[in-house]
Structures are given as structure tokens and as C-alpha cells.
NUZA-866382 format. One record per residue: residue in one letter; x, y, z of N, C-alpha, C in turn. Coordinates in steps of 0.2 Angstrom, whole numbers, plus 2048, in hexadecimal, padded with zeros to 3 digits. Example, Ala and Ser with C-alpha at 12.3 -4.5 7.8 and 13.67 -1.06 7.14 Angstrom:
! residues 2
a8427E482783E7EA8278427F0827
s8407F58238447FB824840800827
***
This chain:
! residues 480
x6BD95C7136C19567126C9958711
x6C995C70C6D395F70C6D3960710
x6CF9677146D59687196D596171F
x6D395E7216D29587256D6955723
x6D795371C6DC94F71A6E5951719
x6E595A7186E995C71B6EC95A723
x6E795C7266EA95C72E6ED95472F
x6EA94F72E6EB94972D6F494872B
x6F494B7276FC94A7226FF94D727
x6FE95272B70295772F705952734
x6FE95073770194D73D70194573D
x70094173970393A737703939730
x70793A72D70993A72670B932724
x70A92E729709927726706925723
x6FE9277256F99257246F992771C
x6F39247196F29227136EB927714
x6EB92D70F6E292F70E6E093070A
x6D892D7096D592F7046D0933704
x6CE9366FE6C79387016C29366FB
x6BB9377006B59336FC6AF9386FD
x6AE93D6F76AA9416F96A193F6F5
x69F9426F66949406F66949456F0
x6919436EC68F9476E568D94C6E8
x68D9526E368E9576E368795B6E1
x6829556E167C9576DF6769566E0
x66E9576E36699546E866994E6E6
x6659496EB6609466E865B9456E3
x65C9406E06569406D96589466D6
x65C94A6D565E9506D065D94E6CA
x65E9526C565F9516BC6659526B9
x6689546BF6709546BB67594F6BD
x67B94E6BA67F9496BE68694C6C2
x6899496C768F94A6CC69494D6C6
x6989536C869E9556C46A19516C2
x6A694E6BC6AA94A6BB6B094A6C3
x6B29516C56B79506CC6B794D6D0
x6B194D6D26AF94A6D96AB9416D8
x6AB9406D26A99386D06AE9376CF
x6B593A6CD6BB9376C96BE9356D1
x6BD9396D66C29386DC6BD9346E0
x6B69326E16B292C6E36B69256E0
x6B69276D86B691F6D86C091F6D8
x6C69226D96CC9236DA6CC91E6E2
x6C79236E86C99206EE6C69196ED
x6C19166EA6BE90F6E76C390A6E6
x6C590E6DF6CB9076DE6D19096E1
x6D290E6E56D990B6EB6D79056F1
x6D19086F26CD9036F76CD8FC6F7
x6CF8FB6EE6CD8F46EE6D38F16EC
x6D78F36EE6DF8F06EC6DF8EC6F4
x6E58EB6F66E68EA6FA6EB8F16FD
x6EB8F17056EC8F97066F18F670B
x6F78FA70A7018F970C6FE8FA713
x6FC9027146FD90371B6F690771F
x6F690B7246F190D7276ED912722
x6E79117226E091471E6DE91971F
x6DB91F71E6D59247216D292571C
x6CC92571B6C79247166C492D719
x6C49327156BE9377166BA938713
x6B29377176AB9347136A893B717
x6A493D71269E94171869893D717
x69193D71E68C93971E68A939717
x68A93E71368393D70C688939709
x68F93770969293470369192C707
x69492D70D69292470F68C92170E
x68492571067F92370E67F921706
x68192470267F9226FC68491A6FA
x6819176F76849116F46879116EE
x68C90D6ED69190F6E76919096E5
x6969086E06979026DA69B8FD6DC
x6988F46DB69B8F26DD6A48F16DD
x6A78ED6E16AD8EE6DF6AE8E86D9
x6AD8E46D86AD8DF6D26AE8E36CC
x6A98EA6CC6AB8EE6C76B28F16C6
x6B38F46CB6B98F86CB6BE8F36CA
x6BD8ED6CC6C58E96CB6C68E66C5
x6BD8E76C26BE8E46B96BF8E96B5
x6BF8EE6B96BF8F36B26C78F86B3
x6CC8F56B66D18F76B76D88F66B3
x6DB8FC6B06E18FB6A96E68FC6AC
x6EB8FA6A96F28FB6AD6F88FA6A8
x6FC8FD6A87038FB6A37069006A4
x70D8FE6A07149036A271690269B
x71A90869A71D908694723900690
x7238FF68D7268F968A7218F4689
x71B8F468B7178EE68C7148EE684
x7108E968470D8E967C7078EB67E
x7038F167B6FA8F267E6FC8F6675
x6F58F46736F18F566C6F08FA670
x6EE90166C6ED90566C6E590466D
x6E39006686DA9006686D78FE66C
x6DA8F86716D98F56786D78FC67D
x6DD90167E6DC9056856D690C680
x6D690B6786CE90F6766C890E67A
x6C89056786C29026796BF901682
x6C79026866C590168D6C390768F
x6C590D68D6C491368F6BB91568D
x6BA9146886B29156846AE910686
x6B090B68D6AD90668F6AB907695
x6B190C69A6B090C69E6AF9156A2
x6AB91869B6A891F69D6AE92369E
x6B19246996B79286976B292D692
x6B59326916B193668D6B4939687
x6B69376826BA9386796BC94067A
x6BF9446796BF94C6796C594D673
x6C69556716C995566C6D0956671
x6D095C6756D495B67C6D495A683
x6D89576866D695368D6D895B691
x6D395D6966D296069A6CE95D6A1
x6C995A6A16C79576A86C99516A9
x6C894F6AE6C89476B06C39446AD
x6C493F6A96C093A6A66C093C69E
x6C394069D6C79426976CB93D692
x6C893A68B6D09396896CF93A680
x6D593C67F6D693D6766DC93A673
x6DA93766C6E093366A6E2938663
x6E59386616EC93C65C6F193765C
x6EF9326556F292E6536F4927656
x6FA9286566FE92465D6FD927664
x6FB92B6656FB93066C6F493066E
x6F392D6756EE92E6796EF92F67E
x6E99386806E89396856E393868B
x6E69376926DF9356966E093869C
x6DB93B69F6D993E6A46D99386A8
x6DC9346AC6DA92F6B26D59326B8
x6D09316BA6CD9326C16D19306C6
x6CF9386C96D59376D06DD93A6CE
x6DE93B6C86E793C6C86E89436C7
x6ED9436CA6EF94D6CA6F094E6C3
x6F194A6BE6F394C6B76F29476B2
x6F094A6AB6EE9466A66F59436A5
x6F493C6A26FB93B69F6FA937697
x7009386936FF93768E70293268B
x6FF92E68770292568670492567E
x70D92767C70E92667770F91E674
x70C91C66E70B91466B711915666
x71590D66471991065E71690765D
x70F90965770E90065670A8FF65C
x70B8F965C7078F566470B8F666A
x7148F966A7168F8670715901672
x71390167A71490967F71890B67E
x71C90F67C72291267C724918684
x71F91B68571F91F68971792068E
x71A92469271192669671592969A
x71393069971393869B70D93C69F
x70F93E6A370B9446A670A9496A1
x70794F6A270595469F7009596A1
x7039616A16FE9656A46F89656A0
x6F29666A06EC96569E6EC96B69A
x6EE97369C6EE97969C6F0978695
x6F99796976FC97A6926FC97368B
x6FD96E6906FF96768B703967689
x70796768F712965690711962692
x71595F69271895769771C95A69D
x7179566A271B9566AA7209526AC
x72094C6A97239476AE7229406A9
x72693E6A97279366A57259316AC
x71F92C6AC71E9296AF7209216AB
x72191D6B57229156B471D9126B1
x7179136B271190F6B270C9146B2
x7059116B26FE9136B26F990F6B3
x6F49126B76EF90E6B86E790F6B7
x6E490E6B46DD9116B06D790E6B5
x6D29106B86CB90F6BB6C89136B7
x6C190F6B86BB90F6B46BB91B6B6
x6B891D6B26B79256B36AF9276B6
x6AD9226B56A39236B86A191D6B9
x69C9206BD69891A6C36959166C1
x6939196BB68D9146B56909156AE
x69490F6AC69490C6A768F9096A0
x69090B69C68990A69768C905691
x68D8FD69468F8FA69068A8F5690
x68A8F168B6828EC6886818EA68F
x6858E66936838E369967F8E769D
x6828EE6A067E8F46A36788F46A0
x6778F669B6728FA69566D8F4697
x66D8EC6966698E76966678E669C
x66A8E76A26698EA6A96658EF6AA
x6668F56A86608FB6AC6598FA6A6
x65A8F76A36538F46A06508F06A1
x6528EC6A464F8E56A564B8E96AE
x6518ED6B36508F26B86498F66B9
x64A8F96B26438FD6B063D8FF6AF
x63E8F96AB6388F56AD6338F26B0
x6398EF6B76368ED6BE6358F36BF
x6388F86BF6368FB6C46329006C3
x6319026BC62A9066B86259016B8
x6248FF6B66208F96B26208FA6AC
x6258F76A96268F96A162C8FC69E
x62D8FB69963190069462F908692
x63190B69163091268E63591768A
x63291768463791768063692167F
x63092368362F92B68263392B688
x63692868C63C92C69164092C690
x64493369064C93368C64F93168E
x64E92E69665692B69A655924695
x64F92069864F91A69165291B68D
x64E91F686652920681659920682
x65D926682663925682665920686
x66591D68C66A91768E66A91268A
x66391268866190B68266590C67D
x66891167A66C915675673916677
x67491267B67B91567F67F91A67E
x67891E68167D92768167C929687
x68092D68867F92D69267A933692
x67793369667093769867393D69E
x67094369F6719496A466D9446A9
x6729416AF6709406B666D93C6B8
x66E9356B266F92E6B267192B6B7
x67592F6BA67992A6C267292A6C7
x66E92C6C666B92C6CA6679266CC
x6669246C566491D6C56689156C3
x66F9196C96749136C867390D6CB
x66E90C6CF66E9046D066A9026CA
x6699036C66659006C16688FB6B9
x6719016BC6768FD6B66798F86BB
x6788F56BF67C8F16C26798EB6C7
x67D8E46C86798E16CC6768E36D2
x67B8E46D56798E76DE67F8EE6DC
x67F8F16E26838F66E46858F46EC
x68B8F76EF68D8F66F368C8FC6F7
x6908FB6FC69190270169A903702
x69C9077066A290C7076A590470B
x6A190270D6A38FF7166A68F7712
x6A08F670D6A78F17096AC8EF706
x6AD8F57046B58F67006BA8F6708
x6B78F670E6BD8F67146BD8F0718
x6C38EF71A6C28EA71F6C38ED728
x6BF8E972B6BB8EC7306BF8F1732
x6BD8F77306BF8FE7316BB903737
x6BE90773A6BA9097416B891073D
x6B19117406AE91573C6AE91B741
x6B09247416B19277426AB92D742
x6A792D7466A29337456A593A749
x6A293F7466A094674969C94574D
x69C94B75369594C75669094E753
x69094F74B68995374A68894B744
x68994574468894073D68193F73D
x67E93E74467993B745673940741
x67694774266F94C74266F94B739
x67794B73667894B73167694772B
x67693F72F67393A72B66993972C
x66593D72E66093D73265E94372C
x66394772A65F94D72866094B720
x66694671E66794571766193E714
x65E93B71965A936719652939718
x65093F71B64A94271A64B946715
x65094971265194A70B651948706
x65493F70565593D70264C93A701
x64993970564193770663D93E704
x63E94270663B94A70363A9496FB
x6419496FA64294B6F263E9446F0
x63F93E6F263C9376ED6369396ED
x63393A6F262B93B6F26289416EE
x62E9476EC62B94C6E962B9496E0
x6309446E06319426D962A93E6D6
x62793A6DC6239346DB61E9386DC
x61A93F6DE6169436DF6169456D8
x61B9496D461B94C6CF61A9456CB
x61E9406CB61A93C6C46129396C5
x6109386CB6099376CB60393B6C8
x6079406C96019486C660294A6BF
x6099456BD60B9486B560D9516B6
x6109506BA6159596BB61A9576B8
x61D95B6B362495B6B26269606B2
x6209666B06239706AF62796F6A9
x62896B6A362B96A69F63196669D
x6319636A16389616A263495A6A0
x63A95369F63994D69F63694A6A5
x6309466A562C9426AC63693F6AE
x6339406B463893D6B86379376BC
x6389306BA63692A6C063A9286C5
x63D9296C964092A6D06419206D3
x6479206D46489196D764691B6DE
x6459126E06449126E86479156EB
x64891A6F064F91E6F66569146F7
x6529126F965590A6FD65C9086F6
x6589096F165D9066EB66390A6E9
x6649106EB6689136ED66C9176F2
x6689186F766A91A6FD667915703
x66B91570866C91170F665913711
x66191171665B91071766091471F
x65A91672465C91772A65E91272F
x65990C72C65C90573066390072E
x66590272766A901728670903728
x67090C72967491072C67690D733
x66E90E73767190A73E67590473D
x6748FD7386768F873A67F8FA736
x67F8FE73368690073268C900739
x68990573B68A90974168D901749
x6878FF7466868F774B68B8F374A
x68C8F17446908EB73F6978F0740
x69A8F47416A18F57436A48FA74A
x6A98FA74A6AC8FE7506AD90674C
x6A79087516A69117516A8916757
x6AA9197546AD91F75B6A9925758
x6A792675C6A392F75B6A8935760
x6A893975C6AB93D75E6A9944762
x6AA9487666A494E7676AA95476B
x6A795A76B6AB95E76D6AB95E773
x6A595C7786A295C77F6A3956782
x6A49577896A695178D6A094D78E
x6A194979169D94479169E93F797
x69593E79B6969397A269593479E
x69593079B69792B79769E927799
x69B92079D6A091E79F6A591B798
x6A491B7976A791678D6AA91B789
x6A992278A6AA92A7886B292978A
x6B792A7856BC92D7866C1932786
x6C293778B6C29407896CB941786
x6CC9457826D39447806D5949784
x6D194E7886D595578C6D5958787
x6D195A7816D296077C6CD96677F
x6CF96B77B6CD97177F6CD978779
x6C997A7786CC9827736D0984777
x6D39877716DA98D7746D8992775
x6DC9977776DB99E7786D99A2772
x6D59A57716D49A976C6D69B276E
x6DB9B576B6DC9BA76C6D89C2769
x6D39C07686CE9C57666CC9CA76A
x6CD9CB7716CD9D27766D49D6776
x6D99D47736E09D77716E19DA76C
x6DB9D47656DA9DA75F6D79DF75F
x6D39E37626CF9E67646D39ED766
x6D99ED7686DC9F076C6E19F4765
x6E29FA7676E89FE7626EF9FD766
x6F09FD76A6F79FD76E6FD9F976C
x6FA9F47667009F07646FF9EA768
x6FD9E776E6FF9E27736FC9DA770
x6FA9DA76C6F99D37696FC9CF768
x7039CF7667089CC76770C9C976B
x70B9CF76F70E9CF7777099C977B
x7029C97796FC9C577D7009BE77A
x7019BD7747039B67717089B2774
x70E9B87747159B67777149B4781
x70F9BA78470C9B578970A9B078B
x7069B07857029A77857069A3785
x70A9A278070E99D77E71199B784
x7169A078771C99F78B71899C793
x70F99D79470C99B79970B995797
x70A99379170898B78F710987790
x71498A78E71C98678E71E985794
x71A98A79A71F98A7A07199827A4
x7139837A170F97D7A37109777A0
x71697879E71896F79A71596B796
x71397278E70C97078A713973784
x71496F77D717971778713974775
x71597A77271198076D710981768
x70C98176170C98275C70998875A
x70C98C75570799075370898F74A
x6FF98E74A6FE98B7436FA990740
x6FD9907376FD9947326F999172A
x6F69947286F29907236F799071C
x6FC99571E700994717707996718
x70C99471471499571571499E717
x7129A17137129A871170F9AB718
x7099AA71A7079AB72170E9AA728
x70F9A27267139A072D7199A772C
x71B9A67267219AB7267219B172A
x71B9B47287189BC72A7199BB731
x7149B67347149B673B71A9B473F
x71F9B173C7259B17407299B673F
x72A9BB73A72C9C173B7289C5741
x7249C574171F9CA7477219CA74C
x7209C07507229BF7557279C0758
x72B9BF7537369C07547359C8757
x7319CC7557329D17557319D475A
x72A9CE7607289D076672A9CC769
x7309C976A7369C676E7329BD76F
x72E9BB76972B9B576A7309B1768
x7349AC76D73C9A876C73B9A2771
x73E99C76F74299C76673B99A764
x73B99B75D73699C758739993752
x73798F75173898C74A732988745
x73598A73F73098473B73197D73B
x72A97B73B72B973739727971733
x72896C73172696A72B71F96672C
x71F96173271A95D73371995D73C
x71595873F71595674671A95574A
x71E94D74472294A74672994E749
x72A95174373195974373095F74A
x72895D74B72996275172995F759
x72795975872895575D731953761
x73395675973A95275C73E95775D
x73A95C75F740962762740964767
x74396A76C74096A77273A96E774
x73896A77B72F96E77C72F97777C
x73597B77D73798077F737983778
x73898177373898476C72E98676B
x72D98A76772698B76672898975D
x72398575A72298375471E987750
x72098774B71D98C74671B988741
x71498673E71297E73A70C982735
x70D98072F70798072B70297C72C
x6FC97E72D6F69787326F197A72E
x6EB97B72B6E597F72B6E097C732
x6DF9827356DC98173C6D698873D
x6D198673E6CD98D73E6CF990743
x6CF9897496D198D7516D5989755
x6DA98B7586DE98675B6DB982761
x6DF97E7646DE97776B6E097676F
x6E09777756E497277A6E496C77B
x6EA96B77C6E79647816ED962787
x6F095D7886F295D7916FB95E78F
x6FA95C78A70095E786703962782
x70196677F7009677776FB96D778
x6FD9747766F997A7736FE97A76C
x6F697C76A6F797F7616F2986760
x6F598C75E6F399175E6F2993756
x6EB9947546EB99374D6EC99C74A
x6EE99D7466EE9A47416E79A8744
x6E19A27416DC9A67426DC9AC74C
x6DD9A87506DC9A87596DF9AF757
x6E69B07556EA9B77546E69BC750
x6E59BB74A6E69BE7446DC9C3743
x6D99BC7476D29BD7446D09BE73E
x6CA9C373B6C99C37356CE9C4730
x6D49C67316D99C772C6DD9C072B
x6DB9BA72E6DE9B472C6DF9B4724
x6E49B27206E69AF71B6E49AB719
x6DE9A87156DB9A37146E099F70E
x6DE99870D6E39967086E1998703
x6E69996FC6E49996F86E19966F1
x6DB9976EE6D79916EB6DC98F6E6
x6DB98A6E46DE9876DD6DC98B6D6
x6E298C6D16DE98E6CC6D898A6C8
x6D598E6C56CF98C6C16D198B6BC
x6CF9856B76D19826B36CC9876AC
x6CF9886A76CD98B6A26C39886A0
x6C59836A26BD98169F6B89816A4
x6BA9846AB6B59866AF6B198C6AE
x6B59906AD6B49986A96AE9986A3
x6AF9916A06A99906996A598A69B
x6A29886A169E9836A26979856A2
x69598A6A069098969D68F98F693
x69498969069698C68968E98D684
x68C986688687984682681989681
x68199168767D99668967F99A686
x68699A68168799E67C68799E677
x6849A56726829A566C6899AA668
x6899A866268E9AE65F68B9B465F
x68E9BA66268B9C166168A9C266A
x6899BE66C6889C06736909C3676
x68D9CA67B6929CB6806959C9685
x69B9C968669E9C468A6A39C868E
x6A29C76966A89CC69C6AE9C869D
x6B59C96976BC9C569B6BD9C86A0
x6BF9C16A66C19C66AE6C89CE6AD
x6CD9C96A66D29CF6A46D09D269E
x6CC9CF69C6CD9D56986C69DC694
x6C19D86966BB9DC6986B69DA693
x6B39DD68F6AD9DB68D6AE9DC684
x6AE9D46816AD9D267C6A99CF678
x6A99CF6716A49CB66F6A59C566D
x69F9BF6716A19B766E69F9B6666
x6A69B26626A59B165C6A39AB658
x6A39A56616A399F6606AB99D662
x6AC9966606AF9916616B699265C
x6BC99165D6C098F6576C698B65A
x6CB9866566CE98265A6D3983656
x6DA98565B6E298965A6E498465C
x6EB9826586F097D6596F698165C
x6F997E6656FC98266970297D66B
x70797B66770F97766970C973666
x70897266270896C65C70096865F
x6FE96A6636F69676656F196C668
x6E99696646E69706616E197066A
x6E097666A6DC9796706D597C66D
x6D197A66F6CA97C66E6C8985673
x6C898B6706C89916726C1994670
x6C09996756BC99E6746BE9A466F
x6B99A566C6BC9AA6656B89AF667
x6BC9B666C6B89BC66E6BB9C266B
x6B89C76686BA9CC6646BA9D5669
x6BF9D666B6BE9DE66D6C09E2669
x6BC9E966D6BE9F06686C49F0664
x6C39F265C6C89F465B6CD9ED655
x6C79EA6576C89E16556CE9DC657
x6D19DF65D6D39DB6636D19D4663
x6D59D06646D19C96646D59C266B
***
């Protein structure tokens, strides 16, 4: 989906994109979906449900469309908003935030994070590149600030802010009277030896509760509701895709509903598995999805289909007989290609995964007389120059395309295994200790820098006036 939603920016940066990705975990599982990938589901949710300025693109894969999500009624009731100057009680944006599956922390690090320090709250938004920090003097906003999570500097002084719900299932009396009254249809009974019971009855949130989210809520909806008649976009491979996540999702329900018949746990809590229907799309109403809107499929392969419409695309040339070769002429092979494609009245790209890459490659080419050579920033900027220019563009593209107008020659076609891949994002400090609760004091521990210590436990250092919660490891020589 990024890189899709990159190409997108590249070559129509009007559009609007979101993306909408599928939990990150099986069916009928025990655990729940990452705070990340819930915070950005329910983000592209409430964009959905606004009213939307300009053109849309939704990026869904089939296992996230299949599954069904939370009504919109919810997301538009459970949505905060204010600008600095306004009057907002301080204990109003507590009570919404612990209402609407926020999670209390001493420091805000993830999404769905928030911490209060007096007058000062912090809050992880779902969906936002950065926490931001809400200073109070009394009942009036005075500020609302960005801030690095890392460090806990302020980035940027913001006009406004906007809060959504942080989780798919809310555990307030309303909810709570909901998946019990649910439960009981659908077990026959209450059961107070089930921990999910217990706890949600307790309103504390359970490992992997979402699983059982139609049970907090009156109905559930689908993707296709939150849009207005939107044309719906497949791959050639959706059908094989939505066929294989549907026998899946029946595998696993049936393994759940085998194990609690026989009383199998292996130790673990009995597990009672909802209908597949109550959370996921049935195969008949996949199809009647597909029916009920305007769809285009797409496929690499031509097509006697009279209704089939071919765009004239085509793989590019890949220059992998050239690499193979010591003599130097791979360049020389490029510079011929290009100047055959330009003399055939096709504008040329050659796409780069990264600034540092494009750079490289246009000194090389200069070097084997590949002219004129320039950068463009997007589509638009290389469209508007002459066809005789060869464009040098950041794209990620595995392999480049023809088509009756237009070659684009990707890094990879050139470079082969030595492409430049992008490079990952840094990992955030608390990735490194996601599984803390595996450590004991006295146990050894490998820093990637600095090599093997001993865990002391927990201690919590105050770092520009606010405290950070740290690993206490001790090296040779009492290094610390």
C-alpha cells in the first residue's frame, strides 16, 4: 500500500489517499491487531466520514474489505475537536479519551497513548505523524503543540486538533450491556469462568477482544458504506485472494468450534469462536458487493473480451544480458534504448527508488553520453518539458513499462540485484523491548551497540523536565 500510494502522489498528486489496511493477525486468534495498523483503520474511517473536497483512493487489500468495521454513527459520536483559545475542561478531554480506548501511560510513545502532567496533556492521535501536547491555564486551551515522542520537544505549534475513537471496541456501560446481553445468545448463557467475560464485564480490556467486536455493537457496517458510489478496483489475482481468505476464515472457525466441543484448550482459556457471517462478509455477499457497484478488474494479460479495455502497456526492457558482461557496455545498452524509444515518439523516464540513487545514476549516465538528462519532482513537471529530454524521477517500481507513449526504465531493469532499496524507518525505542515482560532482573541482555549486559529492571530518569521510563543494564567494569 505505500509504495502504491507513493506512485499515486507521483503521477496525480490531486488525489486524496488513504490507506485501509486488515489486521495484522489470523482469524479467531488470541491476540489483538497492533495499536498502528488500528490507529490508521480507524484514521481513514473518520476521514471517510466527513465530507471529502476532492478525488478519493481508498487502499484496501481483499482480507481488510472482507472484514467489517464499526459503524459510522460511532466514529462521528465519538469525535473531539478544539483550537487553542476555546474553553475545554481539562477533565471533559480525560473522560473522552478513557472513553474512547485511549490508553493512560506515564509517557506517550505509541498511538493511542495519552498522559496528563498537571495542566499538560499528552495524546498520541490515531493516524497522526506526531503526538501533540495540550497546554490548560484553568478551563481555557492556551496551546496545542506537536512533539517528538523520542525526545519530547515540541515540533510545531498547531491551529487546531481533532481526536477519534483509538480502538474498534470501546468498553463503555453501553458496549459492556451489549456483548452480554450478545453472549449469551450466542453461548447460551453467561460465564463468569471466561476471562474475556470476566474482564469486559469488569471493563478491562482483554488480549484479543476485537475479535469479538460485533458483540460491542449494534450492527457493523462494511468499507463500501462509508463511500458513495465508488468504483471498485481489483487485481487479477482478488478473486483467487478473496476465495482463499474465505476458506480460511471457515478453517480456522471450525478448528475453534472442534477444540471447544472436545474441551481442548492445551492450557490455554476455552475459546468460543463467533459465527464467521458476524464478522466477515460471506461469499455471497462479496459477490453481491462486486454486483451492487461499478468494478473494473485489472490483469496484466490481454483479453478477447469484448468489454476488456487494453491500455497498450507492456514490460520494459530489462537489461540483465549486459550485466552479465565485463566490458563496461551497460550503460551504453541504456543510452541506446532510450534514444530508440525517443526516436519512436515515446517520452522516457528512468525511475530511482531514492534521491541518493537518482543522483548516482545521472552522474554515470552523463558519463556515457546519456543527453540531455533532468530531474523532475512529479509527472506533471515532466510532462511539461520536451519529449527529447530523458527524465530522471523518484518512483519505486520493481520493473519498468511501456506503453504507446510513455517508457519508464526502473533502477531495478539497470542495476539488478544491487538496486537500492528504500530505506526502513527508524524503530522506535519501544520496539526493541516489546517483549519486556520476558524479562527478569539478572538476566543477560545483547545491546545492538553495545553488546551484552546485565538487566537490572526498570527505572524512570527525568530528561528536559519530563520523566522517560528506561532500561537499567549494567556492563563490565560497572558501565551502566
Amino acid at each position: 500500500q505505500e509504495v502504491l500510494a507513493d506512485q499515486l502522489a507521483f503521477f496525480a498528486p490531486q488525489l486524496e489517499v488513504l490507506r485501509f489496511p486488515a489486521w495484522d493477525c489470523l482469524p479467531y486468534d488470541r491476540v489483538s491487531p497492533v495499536p498502528d495498523i488500528v490507529a490508521r483503520r480507524l484514521a481513514t474511517l473518520a476521514r471517510l466520514a466527513q465530507p471529502l473536497s476532492k478525488p478519493t483512493v481508498v487502499l484496501a487489500t481483499v482480507n481488510a474489505v472482507l472484514q467489517r468495521v464499526v459503524p459510522r454513527g460511532l466514529i462521528a459520536a465519538s469525535t473531539f475537536t478544539a483550537a487553542p483559545g476555546n474553553r475545554v475542561h481539562s477533565d471533559k478531554v480525560i473522560a473522552f479519551l478513557a472513553e474512547n480506548g485511549f490508553s493512560r501511560t506515564g509517557t506517550v510513545v505509541d498511538p493511542g497513548d495519552f498522559a496528563v502532567r498537571g495542566g499538560i496533556i499528552d495524546i498520541y492521535p490515531p493516524g497522526a505523524d506526531a503526538p501533540v501536547r495540550l497546554d490548560f491555564f484553568g478551563d481555557t486551551l492556551e496551546s496545542v503543540r506537536s512533539f517528538d515522542p523520542e525526545s519530547q520537544r515540541t515540533v510545531a505549534s498547531l491551529k487546531s486538533f481533532s481526536l477519534n475513537p483509538a480502538n474498534e471496541v470501546l468498553l463503555t456501560d453501553d458496549s459492556i450491556g451489549r456483548f452480554r446481553r450478545a453472549y449469551a445468545e450466542a453461548f447460551g448463557g453467561l460465564d463468569i469462568s471466561d476471562p474475556l467475560y470476566e474482564s469486559v464485564t469488569s471493563g478491562r480490556r482483554y488480549q484479543g477482544m476485537e475479535h469479538w467486536m460485533p458483540f460491542f455493537h449494534d450492527r457493523l457496517e462494511t468499507l463500501f458504506d462509508y463511500l458513495s458510489e465508488p468504483v471498485v478496483t481489483l487485481d487479477h489475482t482478488a478473486d483467487e485472494a478473496a476465495a482463499a481468505r474465505l476458506e480460511q476464515i471457515d478453517e480456522f472457525y471450525q478448528a475453534r468450534r472442534e477444540a471447544l466441543d472436545k474441551k481442548e484448550s492445551f492450557g490455554a482459556a476455552p475459546y468460543k469462536p463467533i459465527r464467521p457471517e458476524f464478522l466477515y462478509l460471506t461469499a455471497g455477499a462479496w459477490t453481491q458487493v462486486l454486483v451492487d457497484h461499478c468494478t473494473l478488474a485489472l490483469s496484466p494479460f490481454e483479453s478477447p473480451d469484448s468489454s476488456a479495455v487494453s491500455l497498450g502497456g507492456k514490460r520494459g526492457r530489462s537489461f540483465a544480458a549486459e550485466r552479465t558482461l565485463q566490458d563496461g557496455s551497460l550503460y551504453d545498452a541504456v543510452r541506446t534504448h532510450s534514444e530508440t524509444l525517443r526516436q519512436a515518439g515515446k517520452r522516457v523516464a528512468i525511475a530511482s527508488w531514492t534521491e541518493g540513487s537518482r543522483e548516482r545514476l545521472q552522474t554515470i549516465l552523463k558519463d556515457h553520453d546519456l543527453a540531455p538528462l533532468a530531474s523532475a519532482r512529479d509527472w506533471a513537471e515532466a510532462k511539461s518539458w520536451d519529449a527529447a529530454i530523458v527524465r530522471l524521477i523518484v518512483l519505486g517500481l520493481e520493473e519498468g513499462f511501456e506503453t504507446d507513449d510513455l517508457a519508464i526504465i526502473s533502477e531495478q531493469d539497470i542495476l539488478g540485484d544491487r538496486l537500492v532499496r528504500r530505506g526502513r524507518k527508524t524503530k522506535k525505542a519501544s520496539d526493541f523491548i516489546s517483549e519486556l515482560q520476558a524479562l527478569t532482573p539478572g538476566d543477560l541482555v545483547v545491546h545492538v551497540d553495545h553488546g551484552i549486559g546485565r538487566f537490572e529492571g526498570l527505572t524512570t530518569i527525568e530528561v528536559q523536565g519530563a520523566p522517560h521510563d528506561c532500561l537499567f543494564l549494567i556492563y563490565a567494569g560497572g558501565d551502566r
